[in-house]
Biopython code that builds the backbone (N, CA, C, O; Angstrom):
import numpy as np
from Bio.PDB.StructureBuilder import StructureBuilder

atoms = [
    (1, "UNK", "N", (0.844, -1.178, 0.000)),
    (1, "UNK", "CA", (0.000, 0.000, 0.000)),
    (1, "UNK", "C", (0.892, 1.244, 0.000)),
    (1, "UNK", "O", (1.616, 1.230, 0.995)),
    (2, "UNK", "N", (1.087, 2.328, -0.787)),
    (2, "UNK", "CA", (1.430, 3.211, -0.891)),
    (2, "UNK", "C", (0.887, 4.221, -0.207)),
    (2, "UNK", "O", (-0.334, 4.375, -0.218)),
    (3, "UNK", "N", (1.837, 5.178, 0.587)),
    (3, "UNK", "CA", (1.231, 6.258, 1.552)),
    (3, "UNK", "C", (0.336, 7.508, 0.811)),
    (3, "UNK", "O", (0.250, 7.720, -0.399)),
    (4, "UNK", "N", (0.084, 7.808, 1.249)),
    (4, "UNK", "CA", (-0.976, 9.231, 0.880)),
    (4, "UNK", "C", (-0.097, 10.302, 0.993)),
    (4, "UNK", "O", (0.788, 10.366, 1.846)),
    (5, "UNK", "N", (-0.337, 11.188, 0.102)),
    (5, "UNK", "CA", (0.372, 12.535, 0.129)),
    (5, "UNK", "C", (0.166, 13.108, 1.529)),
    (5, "UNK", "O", (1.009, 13.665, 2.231)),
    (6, "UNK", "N", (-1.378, 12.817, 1.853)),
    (6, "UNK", "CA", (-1.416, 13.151, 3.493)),
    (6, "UNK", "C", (-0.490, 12.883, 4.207)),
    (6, "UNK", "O", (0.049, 13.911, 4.617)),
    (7, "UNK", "N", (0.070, 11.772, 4.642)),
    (7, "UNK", "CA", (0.552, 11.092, 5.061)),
    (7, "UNK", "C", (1.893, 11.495, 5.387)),
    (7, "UNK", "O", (2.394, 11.656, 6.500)),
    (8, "UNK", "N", (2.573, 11.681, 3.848)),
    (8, "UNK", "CA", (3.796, 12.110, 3.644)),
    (8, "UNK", "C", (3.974, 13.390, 4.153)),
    (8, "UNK", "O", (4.915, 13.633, 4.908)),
    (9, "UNK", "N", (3.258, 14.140, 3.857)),
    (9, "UNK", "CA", (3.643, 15.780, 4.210)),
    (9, "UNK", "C", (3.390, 15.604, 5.593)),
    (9, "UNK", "O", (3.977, 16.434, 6.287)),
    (10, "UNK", "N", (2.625, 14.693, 6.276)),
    (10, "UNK", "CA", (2.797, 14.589, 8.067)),
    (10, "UNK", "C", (4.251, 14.057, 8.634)),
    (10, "UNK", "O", (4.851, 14.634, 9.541)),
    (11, "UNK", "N", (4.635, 13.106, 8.099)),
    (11, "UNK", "CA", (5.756, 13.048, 7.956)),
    (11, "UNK", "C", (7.377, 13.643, 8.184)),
    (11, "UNK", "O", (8.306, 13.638, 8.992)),
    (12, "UNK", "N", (6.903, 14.232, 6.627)),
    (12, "UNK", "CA", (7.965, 15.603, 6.781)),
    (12, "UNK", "C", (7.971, 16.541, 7.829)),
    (12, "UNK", "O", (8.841, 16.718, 8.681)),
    (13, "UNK", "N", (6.468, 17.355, 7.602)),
    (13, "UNK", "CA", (5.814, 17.549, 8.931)),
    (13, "UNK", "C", (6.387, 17.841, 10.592)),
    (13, "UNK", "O", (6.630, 18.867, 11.229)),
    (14, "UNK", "N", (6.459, 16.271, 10.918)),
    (14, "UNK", "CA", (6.982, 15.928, 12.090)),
    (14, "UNK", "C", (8.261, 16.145, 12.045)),
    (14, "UNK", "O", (8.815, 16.751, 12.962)),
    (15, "UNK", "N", (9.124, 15.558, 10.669)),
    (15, "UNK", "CA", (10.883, 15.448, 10.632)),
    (15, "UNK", "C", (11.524, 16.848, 11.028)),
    (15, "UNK", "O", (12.630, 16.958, 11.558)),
    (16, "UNK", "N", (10.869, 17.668, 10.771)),
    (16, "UNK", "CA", (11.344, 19.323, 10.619)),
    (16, "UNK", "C", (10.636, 20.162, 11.898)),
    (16, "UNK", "O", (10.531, 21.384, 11.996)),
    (17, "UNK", "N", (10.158, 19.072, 12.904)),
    (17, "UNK", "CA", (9.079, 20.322, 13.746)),
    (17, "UNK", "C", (9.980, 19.615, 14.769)),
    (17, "UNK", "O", (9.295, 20.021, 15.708)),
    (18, "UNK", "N", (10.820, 18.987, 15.307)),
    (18, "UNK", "CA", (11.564, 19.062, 16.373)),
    (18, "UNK", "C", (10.555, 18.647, 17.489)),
    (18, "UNK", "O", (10.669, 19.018, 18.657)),
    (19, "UNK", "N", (9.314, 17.646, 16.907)),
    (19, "UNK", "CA", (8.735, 17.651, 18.217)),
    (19, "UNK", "C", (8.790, 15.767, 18.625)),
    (19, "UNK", "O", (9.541, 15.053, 17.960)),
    (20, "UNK", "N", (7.992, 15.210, 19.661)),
    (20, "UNK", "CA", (8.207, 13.815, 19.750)),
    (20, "UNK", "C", (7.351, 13.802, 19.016)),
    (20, "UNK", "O", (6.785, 14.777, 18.520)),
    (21, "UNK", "N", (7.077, 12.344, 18.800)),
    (21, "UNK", "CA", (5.672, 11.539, 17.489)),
    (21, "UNK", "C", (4.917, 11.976, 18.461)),
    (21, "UNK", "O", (4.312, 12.924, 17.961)),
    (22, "UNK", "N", (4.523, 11.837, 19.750)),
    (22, "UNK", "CA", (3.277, 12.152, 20.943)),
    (22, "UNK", "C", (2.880, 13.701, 20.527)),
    (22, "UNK", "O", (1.777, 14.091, 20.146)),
    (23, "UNK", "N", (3.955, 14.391, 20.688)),
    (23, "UNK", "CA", (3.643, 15.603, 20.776)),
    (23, "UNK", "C", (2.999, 16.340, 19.513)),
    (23, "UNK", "O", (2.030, 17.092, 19.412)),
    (24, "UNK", "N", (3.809, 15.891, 18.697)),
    (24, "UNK", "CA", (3.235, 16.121, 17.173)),
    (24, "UNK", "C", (1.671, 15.179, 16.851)),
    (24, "UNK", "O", (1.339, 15.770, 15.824)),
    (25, "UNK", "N", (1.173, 14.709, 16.954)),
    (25, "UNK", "CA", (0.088, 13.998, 17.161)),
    (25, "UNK", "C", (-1.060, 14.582, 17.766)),
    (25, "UNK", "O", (-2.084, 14.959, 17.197)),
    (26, "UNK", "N", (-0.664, 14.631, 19.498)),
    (26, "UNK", "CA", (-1.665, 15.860, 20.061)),
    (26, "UNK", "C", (-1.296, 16.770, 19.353)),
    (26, "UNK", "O", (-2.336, 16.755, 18.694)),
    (27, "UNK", "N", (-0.732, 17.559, 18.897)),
    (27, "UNK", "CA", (-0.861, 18.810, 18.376)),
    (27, "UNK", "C", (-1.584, 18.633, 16.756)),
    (27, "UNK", "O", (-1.975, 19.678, 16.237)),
    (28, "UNK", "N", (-1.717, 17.625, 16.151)),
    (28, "UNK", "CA", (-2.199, 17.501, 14.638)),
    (28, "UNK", "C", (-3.324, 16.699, 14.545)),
    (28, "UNK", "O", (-3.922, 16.484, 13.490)),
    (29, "UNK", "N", (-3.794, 15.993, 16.258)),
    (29, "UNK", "CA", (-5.116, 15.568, 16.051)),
    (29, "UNK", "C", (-5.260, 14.004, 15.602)),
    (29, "UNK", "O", (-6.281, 13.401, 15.270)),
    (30, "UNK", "N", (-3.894, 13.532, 15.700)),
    (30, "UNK", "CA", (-3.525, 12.049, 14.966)),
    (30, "UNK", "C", (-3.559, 11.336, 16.102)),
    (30, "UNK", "O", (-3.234, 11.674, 17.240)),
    (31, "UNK", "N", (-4.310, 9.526, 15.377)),
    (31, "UNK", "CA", (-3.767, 8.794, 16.150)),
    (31, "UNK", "C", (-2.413, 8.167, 16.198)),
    (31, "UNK", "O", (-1.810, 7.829, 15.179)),
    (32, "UNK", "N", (-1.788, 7.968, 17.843)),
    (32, "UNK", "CA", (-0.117, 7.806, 17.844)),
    (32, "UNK", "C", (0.379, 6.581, 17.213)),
    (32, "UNK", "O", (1.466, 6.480, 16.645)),
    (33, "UNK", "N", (-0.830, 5.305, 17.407)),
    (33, "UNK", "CA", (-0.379, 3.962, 16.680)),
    (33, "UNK", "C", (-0.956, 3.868, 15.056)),
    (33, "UNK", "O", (-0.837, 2.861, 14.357)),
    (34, "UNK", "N", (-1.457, 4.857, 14.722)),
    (34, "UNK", "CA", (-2.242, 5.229, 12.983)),
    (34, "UNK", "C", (-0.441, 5.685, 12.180)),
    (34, "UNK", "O", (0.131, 5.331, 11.150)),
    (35, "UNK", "N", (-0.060, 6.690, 13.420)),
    (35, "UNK", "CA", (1.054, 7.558, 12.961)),
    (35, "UNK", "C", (2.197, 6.705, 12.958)),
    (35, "UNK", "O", (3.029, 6.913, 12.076)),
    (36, "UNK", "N", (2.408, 5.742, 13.812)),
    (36, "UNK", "CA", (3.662, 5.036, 13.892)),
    (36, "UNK", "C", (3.509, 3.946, 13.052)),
    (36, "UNK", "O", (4.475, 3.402, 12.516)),
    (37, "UNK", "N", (2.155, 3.525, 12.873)),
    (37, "UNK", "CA", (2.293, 2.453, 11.597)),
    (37, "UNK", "C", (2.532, 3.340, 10.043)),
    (37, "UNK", "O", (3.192, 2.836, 9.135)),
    (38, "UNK", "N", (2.115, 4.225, 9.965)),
    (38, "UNK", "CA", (2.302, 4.735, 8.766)),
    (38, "UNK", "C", (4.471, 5.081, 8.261)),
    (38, "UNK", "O", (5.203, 4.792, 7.315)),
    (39, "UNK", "N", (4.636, 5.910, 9.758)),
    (39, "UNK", "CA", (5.920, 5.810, 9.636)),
    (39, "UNK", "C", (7.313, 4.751, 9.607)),
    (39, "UNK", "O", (8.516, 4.939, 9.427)),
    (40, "UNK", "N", (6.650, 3.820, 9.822)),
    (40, "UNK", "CA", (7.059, 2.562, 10.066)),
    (40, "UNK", "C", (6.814, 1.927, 7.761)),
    (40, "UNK", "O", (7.601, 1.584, 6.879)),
    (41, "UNK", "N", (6.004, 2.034, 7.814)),
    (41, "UNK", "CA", (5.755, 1.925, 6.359)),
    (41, "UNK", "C", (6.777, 2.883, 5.389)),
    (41, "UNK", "O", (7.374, 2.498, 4.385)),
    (42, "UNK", "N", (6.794, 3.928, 5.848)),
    (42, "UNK", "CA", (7.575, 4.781, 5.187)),
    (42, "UNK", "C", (8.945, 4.649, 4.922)),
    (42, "UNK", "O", (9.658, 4.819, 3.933)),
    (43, "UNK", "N", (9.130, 4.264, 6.194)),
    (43, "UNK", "CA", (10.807, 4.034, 6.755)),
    (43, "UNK", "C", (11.124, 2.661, 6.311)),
    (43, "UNK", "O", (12.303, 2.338, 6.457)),
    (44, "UNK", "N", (10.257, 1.707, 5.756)),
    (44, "UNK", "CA", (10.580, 0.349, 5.106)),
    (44, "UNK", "C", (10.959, 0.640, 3.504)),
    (44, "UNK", "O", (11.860, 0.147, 2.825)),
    (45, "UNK", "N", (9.722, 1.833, 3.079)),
    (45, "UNK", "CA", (10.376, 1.775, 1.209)),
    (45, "UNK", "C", (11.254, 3.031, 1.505)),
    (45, "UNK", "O", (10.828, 3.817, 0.659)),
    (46, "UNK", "N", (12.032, 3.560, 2.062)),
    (46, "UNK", "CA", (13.064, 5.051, 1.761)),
    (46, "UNK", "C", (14.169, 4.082, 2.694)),
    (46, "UNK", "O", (14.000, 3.407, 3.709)),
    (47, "UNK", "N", (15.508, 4.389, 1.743)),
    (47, "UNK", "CA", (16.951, 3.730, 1.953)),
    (47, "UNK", "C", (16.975, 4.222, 3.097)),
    (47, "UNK", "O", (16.478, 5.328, 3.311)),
    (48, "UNK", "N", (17.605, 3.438, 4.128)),
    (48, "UNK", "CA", (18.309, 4.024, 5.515)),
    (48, "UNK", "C", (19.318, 5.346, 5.232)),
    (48, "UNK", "O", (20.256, 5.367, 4.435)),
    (49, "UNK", "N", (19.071, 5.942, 5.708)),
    (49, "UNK", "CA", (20.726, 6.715, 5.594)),
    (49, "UNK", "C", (20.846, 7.113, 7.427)),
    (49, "UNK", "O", (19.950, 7.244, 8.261)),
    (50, "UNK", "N", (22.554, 7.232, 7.570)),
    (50, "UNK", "CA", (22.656, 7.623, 9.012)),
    (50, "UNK", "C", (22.233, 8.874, 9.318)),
    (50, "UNK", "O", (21.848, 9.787, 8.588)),
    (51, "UNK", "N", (22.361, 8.791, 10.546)),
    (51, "UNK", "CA", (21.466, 10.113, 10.826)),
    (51, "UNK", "C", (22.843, 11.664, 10.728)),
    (51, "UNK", "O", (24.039, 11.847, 10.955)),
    (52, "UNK", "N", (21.958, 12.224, 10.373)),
    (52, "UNK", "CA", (23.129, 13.301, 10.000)),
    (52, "UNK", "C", (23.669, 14.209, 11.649)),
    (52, "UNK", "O", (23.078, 14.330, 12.722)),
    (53, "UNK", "N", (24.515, 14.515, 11.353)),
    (53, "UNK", "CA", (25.179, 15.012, 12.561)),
    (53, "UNK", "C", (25.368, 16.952, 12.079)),
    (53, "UNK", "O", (25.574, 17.525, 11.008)),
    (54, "UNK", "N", (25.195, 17.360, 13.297)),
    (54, "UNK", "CA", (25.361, 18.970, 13.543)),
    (54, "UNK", "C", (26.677, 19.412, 13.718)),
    (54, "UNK", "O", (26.902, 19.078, 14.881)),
    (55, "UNK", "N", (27.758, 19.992, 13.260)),
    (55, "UNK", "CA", (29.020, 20.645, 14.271)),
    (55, "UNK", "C", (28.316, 20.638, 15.595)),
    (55, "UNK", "O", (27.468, 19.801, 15.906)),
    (56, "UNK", "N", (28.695, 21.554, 16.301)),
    (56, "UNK", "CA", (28.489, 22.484, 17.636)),
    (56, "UNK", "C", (29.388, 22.751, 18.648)),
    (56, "UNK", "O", (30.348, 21.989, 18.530)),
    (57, "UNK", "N", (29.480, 23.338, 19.391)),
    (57, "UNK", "CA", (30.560, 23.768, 20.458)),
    (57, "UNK", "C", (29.697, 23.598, 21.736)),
    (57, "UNK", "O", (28.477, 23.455, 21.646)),
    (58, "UNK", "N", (30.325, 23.614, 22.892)),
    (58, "UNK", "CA", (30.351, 23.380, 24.109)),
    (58, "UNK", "C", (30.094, 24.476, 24.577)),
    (58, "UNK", "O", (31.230, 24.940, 24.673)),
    (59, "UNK", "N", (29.023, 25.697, 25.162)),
    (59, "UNK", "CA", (29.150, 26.812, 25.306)),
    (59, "UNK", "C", (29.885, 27.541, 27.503)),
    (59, "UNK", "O", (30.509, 28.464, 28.027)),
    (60, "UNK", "N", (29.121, 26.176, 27.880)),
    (60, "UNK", "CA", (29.654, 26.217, 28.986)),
    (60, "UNK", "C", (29.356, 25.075, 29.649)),
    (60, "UNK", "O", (28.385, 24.431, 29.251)),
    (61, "UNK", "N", (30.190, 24.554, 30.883)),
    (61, "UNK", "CA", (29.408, 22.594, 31.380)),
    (61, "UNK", "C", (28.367, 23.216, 32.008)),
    (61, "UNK", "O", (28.019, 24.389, 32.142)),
    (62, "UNK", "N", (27.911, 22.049, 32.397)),
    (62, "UNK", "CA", (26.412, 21.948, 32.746)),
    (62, "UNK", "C", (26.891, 20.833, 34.277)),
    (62, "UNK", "O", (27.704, 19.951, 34.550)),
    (63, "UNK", "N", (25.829, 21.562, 34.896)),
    (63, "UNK", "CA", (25.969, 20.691, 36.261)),
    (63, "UNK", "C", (25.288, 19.489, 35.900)),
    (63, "UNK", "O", (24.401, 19.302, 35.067)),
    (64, "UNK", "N", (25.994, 18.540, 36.854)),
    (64, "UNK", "CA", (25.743, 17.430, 36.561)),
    (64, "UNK", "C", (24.419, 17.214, 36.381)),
    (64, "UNK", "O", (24.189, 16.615, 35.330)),
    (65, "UNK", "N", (23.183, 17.564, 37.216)),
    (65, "UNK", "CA", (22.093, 17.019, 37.001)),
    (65, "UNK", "C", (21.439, 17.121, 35.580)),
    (65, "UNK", "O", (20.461, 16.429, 35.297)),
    (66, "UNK", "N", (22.013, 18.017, 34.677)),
    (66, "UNK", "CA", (21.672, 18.224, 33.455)),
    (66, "UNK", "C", (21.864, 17.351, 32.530)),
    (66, "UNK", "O", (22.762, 16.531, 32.723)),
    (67, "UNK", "N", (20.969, 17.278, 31.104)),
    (67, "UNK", "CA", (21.917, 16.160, 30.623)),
    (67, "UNK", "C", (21.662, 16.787, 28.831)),
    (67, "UNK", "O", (21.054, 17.804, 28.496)),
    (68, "UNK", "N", (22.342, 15.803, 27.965)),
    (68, "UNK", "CA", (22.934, 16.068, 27.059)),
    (68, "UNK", "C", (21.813, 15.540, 26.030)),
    (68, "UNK", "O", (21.783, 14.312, 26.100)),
    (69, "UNK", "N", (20.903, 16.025, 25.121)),
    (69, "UNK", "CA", (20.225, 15.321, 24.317)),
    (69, "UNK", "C", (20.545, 15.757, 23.168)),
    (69, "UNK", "O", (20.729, 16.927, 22.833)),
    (70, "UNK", "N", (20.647, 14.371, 22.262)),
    (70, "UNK", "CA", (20.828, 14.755, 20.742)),
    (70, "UNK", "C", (19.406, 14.158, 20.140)),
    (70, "UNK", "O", (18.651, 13.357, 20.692)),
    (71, "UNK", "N", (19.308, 14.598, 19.232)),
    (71, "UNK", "CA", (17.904, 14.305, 18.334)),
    (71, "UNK", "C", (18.296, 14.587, 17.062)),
    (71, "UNK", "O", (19.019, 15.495, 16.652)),
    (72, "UNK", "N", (17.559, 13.423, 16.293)),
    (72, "UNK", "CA", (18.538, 13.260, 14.762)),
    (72, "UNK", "C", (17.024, 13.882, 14.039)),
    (72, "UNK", "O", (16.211, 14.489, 14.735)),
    (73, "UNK", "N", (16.818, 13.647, 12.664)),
    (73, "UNK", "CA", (16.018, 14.193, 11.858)),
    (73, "UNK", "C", (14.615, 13.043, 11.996)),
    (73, "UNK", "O", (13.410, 13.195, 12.197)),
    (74, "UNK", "N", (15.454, 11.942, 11.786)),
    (74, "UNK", "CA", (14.713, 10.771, 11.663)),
    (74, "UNK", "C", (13.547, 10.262, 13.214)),
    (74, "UNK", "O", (12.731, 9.343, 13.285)),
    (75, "UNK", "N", (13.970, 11.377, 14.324)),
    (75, "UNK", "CA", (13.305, 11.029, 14.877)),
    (75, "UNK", "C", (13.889, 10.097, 16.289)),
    (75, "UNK", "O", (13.158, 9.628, 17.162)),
    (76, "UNK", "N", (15.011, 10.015, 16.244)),
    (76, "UNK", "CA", (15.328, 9.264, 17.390)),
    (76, "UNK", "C", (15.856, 10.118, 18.236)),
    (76, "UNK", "O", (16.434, 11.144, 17.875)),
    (77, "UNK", "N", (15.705, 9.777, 19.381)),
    (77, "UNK", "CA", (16.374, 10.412, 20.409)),
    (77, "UNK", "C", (17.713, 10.153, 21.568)),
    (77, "UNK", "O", (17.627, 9.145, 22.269)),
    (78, "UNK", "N", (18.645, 10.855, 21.706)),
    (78, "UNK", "CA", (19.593, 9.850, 22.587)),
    (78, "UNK", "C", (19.555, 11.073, 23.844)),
    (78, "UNK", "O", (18.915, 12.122, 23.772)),
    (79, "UNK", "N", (20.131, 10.777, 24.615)),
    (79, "UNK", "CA", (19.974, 11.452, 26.325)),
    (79, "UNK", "C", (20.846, 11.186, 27.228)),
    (79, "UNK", "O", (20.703, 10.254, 28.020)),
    (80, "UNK", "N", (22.094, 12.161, 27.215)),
    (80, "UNK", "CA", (22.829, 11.064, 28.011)),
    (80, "UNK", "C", (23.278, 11.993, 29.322)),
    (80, "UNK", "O", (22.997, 13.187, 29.219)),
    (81, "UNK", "N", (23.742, 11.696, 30.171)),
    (81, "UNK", "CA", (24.254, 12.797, 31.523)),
    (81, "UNK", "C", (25.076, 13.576, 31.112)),
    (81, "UNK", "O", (25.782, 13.233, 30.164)),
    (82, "UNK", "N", (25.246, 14.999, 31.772)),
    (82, "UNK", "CA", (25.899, 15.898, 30.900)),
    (82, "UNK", "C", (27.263, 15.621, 31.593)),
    (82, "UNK", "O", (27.888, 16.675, 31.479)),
    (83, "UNK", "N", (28.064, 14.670, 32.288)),
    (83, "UNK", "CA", (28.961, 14.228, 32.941)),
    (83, "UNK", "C", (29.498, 13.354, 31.884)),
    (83, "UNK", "O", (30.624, 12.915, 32.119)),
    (84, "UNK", "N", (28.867, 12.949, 30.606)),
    (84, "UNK", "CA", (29.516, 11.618, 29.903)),
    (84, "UNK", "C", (30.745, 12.072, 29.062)),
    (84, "UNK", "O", (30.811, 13.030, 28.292)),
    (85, "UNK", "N", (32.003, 10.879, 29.489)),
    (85, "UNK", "CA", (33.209, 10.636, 29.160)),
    (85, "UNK", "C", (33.006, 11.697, 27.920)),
    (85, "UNK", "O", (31.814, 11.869, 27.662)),
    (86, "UNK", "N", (33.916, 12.442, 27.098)),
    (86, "UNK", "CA", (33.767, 13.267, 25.676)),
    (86, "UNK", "C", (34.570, 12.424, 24.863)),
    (86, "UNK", "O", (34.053, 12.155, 23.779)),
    (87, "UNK", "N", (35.898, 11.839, 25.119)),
    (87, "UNK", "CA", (36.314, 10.334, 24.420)),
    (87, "UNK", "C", (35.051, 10.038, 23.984)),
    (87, "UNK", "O", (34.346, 10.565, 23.124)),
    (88, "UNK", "N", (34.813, 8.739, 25.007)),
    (88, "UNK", "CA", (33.449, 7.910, 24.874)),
    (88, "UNK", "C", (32.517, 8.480, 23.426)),
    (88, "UNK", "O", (32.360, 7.875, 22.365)),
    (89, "UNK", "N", (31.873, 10.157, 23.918)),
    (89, "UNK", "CA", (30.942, 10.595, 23.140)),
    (89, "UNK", "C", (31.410, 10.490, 21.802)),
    (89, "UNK", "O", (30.739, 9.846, 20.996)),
    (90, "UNK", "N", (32.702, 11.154, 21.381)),
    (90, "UNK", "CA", (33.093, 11.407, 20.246)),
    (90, "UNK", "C", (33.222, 9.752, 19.535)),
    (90, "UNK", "O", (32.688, 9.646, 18.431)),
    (91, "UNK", "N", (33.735, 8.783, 19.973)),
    (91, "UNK", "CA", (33.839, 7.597, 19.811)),
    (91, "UNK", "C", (32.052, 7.222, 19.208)),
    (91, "UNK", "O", (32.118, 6.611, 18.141)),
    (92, "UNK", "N", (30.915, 7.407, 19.562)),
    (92, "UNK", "CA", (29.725, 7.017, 19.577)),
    (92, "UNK", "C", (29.101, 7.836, 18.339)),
    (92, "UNK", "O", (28.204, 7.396, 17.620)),
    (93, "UNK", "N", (29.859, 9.397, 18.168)),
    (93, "UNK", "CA", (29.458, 9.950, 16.785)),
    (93, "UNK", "C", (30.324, 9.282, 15.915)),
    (93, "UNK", "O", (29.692, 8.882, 14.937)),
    (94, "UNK", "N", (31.732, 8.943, 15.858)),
    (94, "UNK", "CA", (31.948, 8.557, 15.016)),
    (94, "UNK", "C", (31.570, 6.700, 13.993)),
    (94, "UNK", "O", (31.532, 6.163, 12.886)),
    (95, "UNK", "N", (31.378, 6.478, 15.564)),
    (95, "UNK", "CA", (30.114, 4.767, 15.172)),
    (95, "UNK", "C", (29.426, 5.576, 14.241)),
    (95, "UNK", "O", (29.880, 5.553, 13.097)),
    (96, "UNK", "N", (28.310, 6.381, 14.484)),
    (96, "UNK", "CA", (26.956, 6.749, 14.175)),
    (96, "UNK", "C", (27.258, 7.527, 12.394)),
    (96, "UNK", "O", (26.431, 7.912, 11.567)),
    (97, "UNK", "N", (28.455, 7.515, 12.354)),
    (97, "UNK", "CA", (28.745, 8.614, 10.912)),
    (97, "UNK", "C", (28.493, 7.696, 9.612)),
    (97, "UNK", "O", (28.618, 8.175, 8.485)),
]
sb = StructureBuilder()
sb.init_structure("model")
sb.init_model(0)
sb.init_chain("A")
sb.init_seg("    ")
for serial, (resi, resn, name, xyz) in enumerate(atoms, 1):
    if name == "N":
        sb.init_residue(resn, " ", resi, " ")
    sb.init_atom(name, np.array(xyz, "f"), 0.0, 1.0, " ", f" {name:<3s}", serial, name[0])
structure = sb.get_structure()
């Protein structure tokens, strides 16, 4: 079954609005398991590609209780303590490249 232009432009939609699938959903009136099966469909016929990575700089540390989130285009999310090894990190972007 091929997606609906609807569909697609929700999609995109979501890829570019920086929000979670939940959040984007309540906010567009969708159901969350309508939306995740559709994206799930989507993400089966379009080639994987890795998730693209940002430069950025370090502007100042962050106390520990803070933490570090990256969020790719595609929608995933990583979260890590703002205490984590920067070896380690850099090691985990360069897996991810």
């Amino acid at each position: 079954m091929a997606l609906s232009k609807q569909w697609l432009d929700h999609i995109e939609a979501w890829q570019g609005s920086g929000l979670t699938q939940s959040a984007y959903c309540r906010q567009q009136g969708l159901n969350t398991h309508t939306f995740a099966a559709r994206l799930s469909e989507y993400r089966k016929r379009r080639p994987s590609s890795p998730p693209a990575l940002i430069p950025m700089q370090v502007q100042s540390l962050a106390p520990p209780t803070e933490r570090l989130v990256l969020q790719g285009s595609q929608g995933y999310r990583l979260e890590l303590p703002s205490t984590v090894d920067a070896a380690w990190l850099a090691a985990l972007l360069r897996c991810l490249a």
